[in-house]
C-alpha positions as CSV (number, residue, x, y, z in Angstrom):
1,X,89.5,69.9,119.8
2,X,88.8,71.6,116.9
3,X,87.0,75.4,117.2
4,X,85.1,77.2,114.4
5,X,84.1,80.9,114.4
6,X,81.8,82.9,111.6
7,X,83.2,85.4,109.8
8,X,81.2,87.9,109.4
9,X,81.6,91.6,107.8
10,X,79.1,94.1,108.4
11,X,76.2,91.7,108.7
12,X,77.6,89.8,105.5
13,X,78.4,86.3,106.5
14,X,81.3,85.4,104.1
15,X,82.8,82.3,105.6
16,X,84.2,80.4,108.6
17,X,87.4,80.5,110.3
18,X,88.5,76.7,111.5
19,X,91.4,76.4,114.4
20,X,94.5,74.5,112.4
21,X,97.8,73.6,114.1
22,X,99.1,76.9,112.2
23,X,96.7,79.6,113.5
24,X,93.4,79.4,111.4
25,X,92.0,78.1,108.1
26,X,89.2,80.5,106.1
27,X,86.4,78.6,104.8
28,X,84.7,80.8,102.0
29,X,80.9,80.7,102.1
30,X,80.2,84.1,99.8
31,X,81.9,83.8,96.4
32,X,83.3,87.0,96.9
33,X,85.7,85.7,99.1
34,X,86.1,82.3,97.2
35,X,90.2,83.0,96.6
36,X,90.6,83.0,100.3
37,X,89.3,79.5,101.2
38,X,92.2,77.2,102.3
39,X,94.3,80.1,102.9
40,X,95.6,80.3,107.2
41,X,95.7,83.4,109.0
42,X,97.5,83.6,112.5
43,X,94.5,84.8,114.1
44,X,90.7,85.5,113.9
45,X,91.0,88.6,113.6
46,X,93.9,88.6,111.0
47,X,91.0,86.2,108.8
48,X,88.0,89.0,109.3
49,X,90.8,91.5,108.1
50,X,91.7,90.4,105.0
51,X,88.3,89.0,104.2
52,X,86.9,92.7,104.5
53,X,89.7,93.8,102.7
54,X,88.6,91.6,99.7
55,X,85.4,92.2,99.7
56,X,85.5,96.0,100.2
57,X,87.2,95.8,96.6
58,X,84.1,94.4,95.2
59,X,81.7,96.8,93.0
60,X,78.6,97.0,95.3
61,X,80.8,97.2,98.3
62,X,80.1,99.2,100.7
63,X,77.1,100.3,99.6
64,X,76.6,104.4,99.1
65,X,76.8,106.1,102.9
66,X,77.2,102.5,104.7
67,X,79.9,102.5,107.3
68,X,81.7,99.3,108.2
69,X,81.6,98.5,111.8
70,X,85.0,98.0,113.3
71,X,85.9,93.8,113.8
């Protein structure tokens, strides 16, 4: 059976992860995240991880005195 989970990063939703025989496959949604779709993570949480990691390198992210909740 196949299992999908949001992604979500401090109320942004940026994509889905989708359960693959190697662990889990990122769907981008946001464009910000657009180099990660395809790419497989080991876990869910693994996914959220590097997703906030790419999109804290953006310009307008996080915005001034916004703290990221921990996934």
């Amino acid at each position: 059976m196949i299992a999908s989970r949001p992604i979500d990063i401090g109320g942004r939703f940026v994509g889905v992860a989708v359960s693959h025989h190697a662990g889990w496959r990122f769907r981008a949604v946001d464009p910000v995240v657009d180099d990660l779709d395809g790419a497989t993570f080991p876990s869910l949480g693994e996914a959220a991880r590097v997703a906030k990691l790419v999109l804290s390198r953006t310009q307008d992210w996080p915005r001034a005195g916004q703290v990221l909740a921990a996934e």
